[in-house]
C-alpha positions, 0 to 999 in steps of 0.5 A: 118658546111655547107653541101649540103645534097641533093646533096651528093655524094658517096665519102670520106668527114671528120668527127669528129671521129672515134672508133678502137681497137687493138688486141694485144698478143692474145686479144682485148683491149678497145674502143679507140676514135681517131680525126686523120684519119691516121694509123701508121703500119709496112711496113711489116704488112700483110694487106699490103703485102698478102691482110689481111683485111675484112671491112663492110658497113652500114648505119645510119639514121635520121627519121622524129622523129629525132631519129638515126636508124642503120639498121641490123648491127648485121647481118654486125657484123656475115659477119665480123666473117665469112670473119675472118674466111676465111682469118684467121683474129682474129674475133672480138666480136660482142659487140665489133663490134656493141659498136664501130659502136653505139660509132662511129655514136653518136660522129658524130652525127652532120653529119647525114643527115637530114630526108628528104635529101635522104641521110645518114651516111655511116658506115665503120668497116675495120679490117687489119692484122698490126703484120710484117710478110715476110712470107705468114702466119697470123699475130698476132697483128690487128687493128680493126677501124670504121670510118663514113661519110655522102653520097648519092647515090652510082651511081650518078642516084640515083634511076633511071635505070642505063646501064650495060655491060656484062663481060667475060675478067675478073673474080672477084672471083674463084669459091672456092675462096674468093667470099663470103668474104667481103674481099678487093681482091675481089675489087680489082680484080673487078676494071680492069672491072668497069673501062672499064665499065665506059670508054664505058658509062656504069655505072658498069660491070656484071659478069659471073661465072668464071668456065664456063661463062653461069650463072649471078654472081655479078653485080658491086659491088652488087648482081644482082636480077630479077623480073618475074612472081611475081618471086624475083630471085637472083643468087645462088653462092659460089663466090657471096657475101651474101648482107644484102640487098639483104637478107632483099630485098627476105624477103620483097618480101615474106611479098608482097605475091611474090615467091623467088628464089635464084638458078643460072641464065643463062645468056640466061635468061635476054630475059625473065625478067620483071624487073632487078636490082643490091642491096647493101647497098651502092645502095640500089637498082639500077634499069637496064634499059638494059644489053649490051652483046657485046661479042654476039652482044645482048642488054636486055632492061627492062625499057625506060627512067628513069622509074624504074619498079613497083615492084623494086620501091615498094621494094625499097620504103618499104626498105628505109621506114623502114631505115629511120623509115617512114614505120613500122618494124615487123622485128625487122631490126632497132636499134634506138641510144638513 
């Protein structure tokens, strides 16, 4: 095996196996190892037709004793059971969830990046809808599947400040729609406008709530968090997506001695921020350099070149410091995979 760990990518690569469970006349089967990365359905299922289907995303870390830490994965194990709940999925157990991620990262051991790389093993548990309906109804049979490979950084910066642009042609979520959901709609919706994003040099698109286009909603496919006055700042929003992140970002904050504010942020706001940035487990932390509002002919910088600023640098440093097990975790966040 000959990988350029430090220079990874975020993008698809193969690895040895994967874990799935099928979900059968109203229960779940066993644990079953797969070599193959295909799928067989019925054309009718309804993950294909009427979008029924939530995934996750997680991580896998090698620290300098190298020894495997997964990162508050039981957390991704509740996110799953409550977008089930959204779309009407049958919710799989967390023991379920949590046995298929550790059985998954250990049968590709051999692809966790060594500590060091910057890299990791991205962990994707995808549940779909496989049982045949023509109509817009549940289906009765899923497939529940946890597949893996290593990456790098999601935005090809890495940490360093990153140009976005503000939206108002497209909406990602209705305000009482699927937002809160990791669901695979929301994606796609989202798709039209970081495309043109990225056609216009801007690394991702950020969006305004869809009612009245005033306040800041999500940033990509990320939550979107501002510094100010010792102040941690994150949007509050039904449409928003709960970032594990972003969570432990707001806890982290508090352990420094920072106040933390989750309410809605008016886009009119970003004049007055010291620091912005986008957070999730694929970025971790994005920094944002400026915010191009073109729509009103205004441009928010926040950082010159590829700086990023003092305290999203220290967040960033003691979250991944606890990831990959350099820094201690009195949180109680890590599992380590013996």
């Amino acid at each position: 095996m000959n990988i350029d760990w430090k220079n990874l990518g975020f993008g698809i690569s193969e690895t040895d196996y994967n874990v799935r469970c099928y979900y059968r006349d109203g229960k779940w089967g066993e644990l079953e190892i797969s070599s193959s990365n295909q799928i067989t359905m019925h054309m009718a299922a309804t993950c294909l037709h009427y979008g029924q289907e939530s995934f996750e995303g997680l991580k896998a870390y090698r620290g300098s004793d190298n020894r495997i830490r997964l990162f508050r994965y039981d957390e991704n194990a509740k996110r799953m059971k409550r977008s089930s709940q959204g779309i009407l999925l049958a919710e799989v157990p967390q023991s379920i969830f949590q046995g298929a991620v550790e059985k998954a990262v250990k049968l590709n051991e051999r692809f966790i990046p060594p500590h060091g790389t910057g890299a990791s093993l991205y962990v994707r548990p995808l549940l779909i809808g496989t049982g045949a309906e023509v109509g817009v109804k549940p289906a009765k049979e899923f497939l529940f599947i946890v597949f893996v490979m290593p990456v790098g950084p999601y935005f090809k910066a890495g940490f360093k400040p990153v140009d976005i642009m503000i939206t108002r042609e497209h909406d990602r979520a209705a305000p009482k729609g699927t937002g809160h959901l990791k669901v695979g709609g929301n994606y796609a919706a989202s798709m039209t406008s970081v495309a043109k994003a990225h056609k216009e040099g801007y690394a991702t698109a950020l969006y305004l709530d869809a009612k009245e286009k005033k306040y800041i909603d999500e940033c990509g496919p990320a939550n979107f968090f501002a510094i100010k006055n010792n102040t941690y700042i994150t949007p509050e929003s039904h449409s928003i997506l709960p970032s594990i992140t972003n969570m432990s970002l707001m806890k982290l904050a508090e352990d420094m001695g920072m106040k933390v504010e989750r309410r809605p942020i008016a886009v009119e706001e970003l004049e007055d921020f010291e620091e912005v940035g986008a957070c999730g487990t694929a970025a971790v932390i994005t920094p944002i350099g400026k915010i191009v509002d073109s729509d009103v002919g205004k441009t928010y910088k926040f950082v010159e070149g590829d700086t990023p600023g003092k305290i999203s640098k220290k967040l960033y440093e003691r979250l991944i410091g606890i990831q990959y097990g350099d820094i201690e975790d009195k949180f109680g966040w890590i599992t380590i995979l013996d």
